[in-house]
LUMDODO-76129 format. One line per field, with one value per atom (N, C-alpha, C, CB): x, y negated, z; atom name; chain; residue in one letter. Coordinates in steps of 0.001 Angstrom, whole numbers. Glycine has a CB too. Layout:
u	c(X,...)
v	c(Y,...)
w	c(Z,...)
name	c(CA,...)
chain	c(A,...)
resn	c(A,...)
END
This chain:
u	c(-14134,-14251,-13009,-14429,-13038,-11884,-11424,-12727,-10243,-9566,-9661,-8404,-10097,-9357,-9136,-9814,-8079,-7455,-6992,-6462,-7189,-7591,-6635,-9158,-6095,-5510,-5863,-2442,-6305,-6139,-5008,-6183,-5130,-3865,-4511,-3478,-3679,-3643,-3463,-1750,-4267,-4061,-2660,-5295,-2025,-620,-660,941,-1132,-1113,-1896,416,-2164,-3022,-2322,-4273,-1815,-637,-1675,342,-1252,-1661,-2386,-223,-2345,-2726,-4002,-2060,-3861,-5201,-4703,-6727,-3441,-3076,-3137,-1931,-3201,-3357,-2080,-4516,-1419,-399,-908,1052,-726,-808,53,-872,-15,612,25,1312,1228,638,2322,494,1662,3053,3773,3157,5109,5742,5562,6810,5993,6430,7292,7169,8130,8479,7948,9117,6929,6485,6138,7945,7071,7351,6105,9415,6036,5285,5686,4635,5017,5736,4792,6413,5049,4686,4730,5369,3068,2796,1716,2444,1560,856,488,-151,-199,-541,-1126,404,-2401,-3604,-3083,-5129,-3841,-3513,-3910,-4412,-4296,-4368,-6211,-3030,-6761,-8248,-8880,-8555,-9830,-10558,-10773,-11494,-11323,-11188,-10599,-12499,-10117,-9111,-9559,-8852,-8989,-9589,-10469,-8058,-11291,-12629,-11499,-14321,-11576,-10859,-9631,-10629,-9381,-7821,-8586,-6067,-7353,-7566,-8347,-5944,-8084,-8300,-9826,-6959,-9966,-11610,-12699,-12110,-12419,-13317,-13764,-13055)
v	c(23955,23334,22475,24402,21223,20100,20158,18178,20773,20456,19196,20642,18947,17876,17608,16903,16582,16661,15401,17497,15140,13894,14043,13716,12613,12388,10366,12974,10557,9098,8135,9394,7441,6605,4784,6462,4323,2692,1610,2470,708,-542,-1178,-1585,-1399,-1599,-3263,-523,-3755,-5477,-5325,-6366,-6806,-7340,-8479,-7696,-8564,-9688,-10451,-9411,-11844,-13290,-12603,-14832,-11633,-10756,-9998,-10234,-10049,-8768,-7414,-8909,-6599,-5706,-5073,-5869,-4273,-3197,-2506,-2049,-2629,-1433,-745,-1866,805,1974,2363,2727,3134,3893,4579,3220,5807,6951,6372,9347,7548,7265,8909,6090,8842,10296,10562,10629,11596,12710,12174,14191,11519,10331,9418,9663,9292,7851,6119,7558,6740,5349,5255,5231,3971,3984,3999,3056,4331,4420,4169,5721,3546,2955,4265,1611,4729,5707,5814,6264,3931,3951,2214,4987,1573,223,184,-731,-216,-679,-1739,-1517,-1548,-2776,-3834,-2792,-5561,-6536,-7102,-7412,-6878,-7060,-8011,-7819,-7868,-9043,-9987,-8969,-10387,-11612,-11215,-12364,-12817,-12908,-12447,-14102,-11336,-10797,-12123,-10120,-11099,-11856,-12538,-10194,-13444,-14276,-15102,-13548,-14581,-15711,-17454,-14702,-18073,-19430,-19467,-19997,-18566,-18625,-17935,-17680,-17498,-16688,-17944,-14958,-19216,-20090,-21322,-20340)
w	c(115,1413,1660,2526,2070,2170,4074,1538,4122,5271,5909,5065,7016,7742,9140,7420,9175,10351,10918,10233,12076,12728,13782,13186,13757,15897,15718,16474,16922,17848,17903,19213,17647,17457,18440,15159,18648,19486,17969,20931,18344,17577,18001,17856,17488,18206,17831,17449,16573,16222,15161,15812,14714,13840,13214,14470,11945,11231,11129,9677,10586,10564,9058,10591,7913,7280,7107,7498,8329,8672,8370,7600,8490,8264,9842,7450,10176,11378,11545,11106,12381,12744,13809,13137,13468,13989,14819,13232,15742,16800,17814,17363,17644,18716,19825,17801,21267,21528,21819,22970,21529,22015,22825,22103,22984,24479,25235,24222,24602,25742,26397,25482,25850,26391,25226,27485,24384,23877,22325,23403,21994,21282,19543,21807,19013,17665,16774,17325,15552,14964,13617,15096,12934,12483,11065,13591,10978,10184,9978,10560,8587,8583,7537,8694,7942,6580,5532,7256,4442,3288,4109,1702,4036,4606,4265,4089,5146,5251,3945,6774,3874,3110,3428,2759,4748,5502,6756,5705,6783,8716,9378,9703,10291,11675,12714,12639,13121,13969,15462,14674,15681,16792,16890,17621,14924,14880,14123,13175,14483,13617,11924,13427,11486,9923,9631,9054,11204,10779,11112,12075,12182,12443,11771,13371)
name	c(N,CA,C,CB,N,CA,C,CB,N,CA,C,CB,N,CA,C,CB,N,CA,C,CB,N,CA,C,CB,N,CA,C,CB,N,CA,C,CB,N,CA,C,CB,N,CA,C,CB,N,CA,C,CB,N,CA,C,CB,N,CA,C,CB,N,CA,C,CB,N,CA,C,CB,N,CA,C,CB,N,CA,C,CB,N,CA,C,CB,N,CA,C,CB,N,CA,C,CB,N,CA,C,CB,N,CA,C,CB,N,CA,C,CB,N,CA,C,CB,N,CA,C,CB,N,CA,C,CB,N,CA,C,CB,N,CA,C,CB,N,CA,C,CB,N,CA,C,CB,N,CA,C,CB,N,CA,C,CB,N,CA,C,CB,N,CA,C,CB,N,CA,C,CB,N,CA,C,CB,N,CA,C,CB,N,CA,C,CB,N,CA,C,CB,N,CA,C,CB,N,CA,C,CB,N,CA,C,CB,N,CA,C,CB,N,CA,C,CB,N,CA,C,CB,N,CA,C,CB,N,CA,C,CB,N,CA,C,CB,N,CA,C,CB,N,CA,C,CB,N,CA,C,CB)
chain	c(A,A,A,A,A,A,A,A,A,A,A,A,A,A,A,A,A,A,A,A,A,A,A,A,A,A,A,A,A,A,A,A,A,A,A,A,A,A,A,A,A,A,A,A,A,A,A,A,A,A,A,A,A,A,A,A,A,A,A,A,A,A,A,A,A,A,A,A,A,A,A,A,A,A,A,A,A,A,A,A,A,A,A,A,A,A,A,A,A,A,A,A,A,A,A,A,A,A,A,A,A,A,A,A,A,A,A,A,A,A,A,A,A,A,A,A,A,A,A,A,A,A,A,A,A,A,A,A,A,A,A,A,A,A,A,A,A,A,A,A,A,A,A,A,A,A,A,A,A,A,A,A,A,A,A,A,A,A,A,A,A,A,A,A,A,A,A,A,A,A,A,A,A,A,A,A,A,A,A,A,A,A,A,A,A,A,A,A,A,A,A,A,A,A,A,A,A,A,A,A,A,A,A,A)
resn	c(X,X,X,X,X,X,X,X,X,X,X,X,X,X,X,X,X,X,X,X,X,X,X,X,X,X,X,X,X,X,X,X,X,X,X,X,X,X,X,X,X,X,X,X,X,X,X,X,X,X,X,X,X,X,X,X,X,X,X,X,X,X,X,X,X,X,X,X,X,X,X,X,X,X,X,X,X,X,X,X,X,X,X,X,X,X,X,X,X,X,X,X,X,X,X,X,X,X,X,X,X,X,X,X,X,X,X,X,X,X,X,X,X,X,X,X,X,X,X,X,X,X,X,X,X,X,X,X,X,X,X,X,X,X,X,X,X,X,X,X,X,X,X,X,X,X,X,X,X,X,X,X,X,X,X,X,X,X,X,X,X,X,X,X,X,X,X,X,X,X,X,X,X,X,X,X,X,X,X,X,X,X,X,X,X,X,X,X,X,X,X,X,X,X,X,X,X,X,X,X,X,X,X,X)
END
């Protein structure tokens, strides 16, 4: 049986790339940066390079 384990995280940006940065935010408050995809196959849907 394969463990798993999940949390919610915010889209924090989207590079000219298509790479995704991740973030949850602390117990403080602040946001942190927790994670970032390889860089898409094609340009994200709404920039210059997708139209």
């Amino acid at each position: 049986m394969l463990a798993r384990d999940t949390a919610e995280a915010i889209v924090g940006a989207v590079t000219r790339s298509g790479t995704l940065l991740l973030g949850r935010y602390s117990p403080s408050g602040r946001l942190r940066l927790v994670a970032r995809t390889t860089p898409c196959a094609s340009p994200p849907i709404g920039t210059a390079e997708s139209r």
